[in-house]
C-alpha positions in Angstrom: 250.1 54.5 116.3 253.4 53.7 115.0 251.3 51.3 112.1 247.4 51.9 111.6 247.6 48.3 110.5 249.6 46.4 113.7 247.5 45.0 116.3 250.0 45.0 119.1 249.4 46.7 122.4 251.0 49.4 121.8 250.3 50.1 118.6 246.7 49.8 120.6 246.9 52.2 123.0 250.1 54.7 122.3 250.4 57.5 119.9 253.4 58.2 117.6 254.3 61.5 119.7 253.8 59.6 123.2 256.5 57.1 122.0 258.7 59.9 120.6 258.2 62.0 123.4 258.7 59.1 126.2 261.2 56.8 124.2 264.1 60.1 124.3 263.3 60.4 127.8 262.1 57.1 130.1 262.9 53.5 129.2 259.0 53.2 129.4 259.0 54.4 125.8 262.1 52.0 124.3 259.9 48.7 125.7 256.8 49.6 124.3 258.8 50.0 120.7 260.4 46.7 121.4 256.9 45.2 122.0 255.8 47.1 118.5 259.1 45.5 117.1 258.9 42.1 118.1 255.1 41.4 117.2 256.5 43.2 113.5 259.0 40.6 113.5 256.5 38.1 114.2 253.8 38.8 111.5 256.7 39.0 109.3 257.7 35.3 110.0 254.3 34.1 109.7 253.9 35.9 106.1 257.3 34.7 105.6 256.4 31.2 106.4 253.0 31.0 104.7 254.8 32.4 101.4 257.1 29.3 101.5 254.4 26.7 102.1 252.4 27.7 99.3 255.6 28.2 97.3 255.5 31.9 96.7 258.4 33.3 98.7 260.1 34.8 95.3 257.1 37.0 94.7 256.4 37.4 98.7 260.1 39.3 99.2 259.5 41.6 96.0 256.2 42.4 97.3 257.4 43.5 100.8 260.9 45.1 98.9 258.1 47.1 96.7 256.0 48.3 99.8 258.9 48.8 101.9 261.1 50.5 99.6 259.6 51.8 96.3 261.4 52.2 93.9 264.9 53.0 95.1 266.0 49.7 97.1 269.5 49.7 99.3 272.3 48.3 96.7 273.3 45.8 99.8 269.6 44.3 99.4 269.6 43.9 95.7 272.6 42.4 96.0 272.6 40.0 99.0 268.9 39.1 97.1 270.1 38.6 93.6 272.8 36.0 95.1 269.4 33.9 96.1 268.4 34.2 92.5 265.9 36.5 93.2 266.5 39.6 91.1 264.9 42.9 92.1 266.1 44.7 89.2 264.6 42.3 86.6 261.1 44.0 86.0 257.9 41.3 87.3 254.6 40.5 85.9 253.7 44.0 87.8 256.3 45.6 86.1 258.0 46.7 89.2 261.8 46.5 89.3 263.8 48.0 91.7 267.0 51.0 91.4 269.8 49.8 93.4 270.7 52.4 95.3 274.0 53.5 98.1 271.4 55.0 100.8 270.5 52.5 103.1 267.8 54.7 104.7 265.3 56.7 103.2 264.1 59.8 105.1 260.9 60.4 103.0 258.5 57.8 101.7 259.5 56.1 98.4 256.3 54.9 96.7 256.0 53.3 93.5 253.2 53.1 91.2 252.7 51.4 87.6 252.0 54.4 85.9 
């Protein structure tokens, strides 16, 4: 699936390589990743929305900044974040802090551990 954790129907029932295979060659392949896409974007709301009830959302977007970038974050995000008062470089209780960085894609992985 194209996220062992996502629930959608097609993270369900299609593999990564049917959707790669099928999305460069039928528009069959492109709806099923929107469907994947838009059931992403709408997990993300909810988390997004239950971080600002219970009055978390600081912590909530260096949590998902952490998981989704690592260590190295886009220098656009840092910024555009850090104009909300919400500072990704400034180490947490966690002791993550983020590297701004020019790349705003990352082909490999970029994990970070408290080590």
């Amino acid at each position: 699936p194209i996220d062992k954790d996502c629930d959608c129907p097609t993270c369900a029932k299609y593999t990564r390589a049917y959707l790669h295979t099928t999305a460069t060659k039928e528009t069959t392949g492109c709806h099923l990743i929107t469907v994947h896409n838009i059931a992403f974007q709408m997990r993300l709301m909810l988390d997004i929305r239950q971080a600002i009830v219970e009055d978390r959302y600081p912590a909530f977007i260096r949590e998902f900044m952490r998981i989704r970038f690592g260590k190295t974050v886009p220098m656009w995000i840092v910024d555009a974040l850090k104009s909300v008062n919400v500072d990704l470089t400034v180490p947490d209780s966690s002791g993550y802090s983020a590297e701004p960085v020019a790349d705003d894609f990352q082909k490999a992985p970029n994990t970070w551990t408290d080590e």
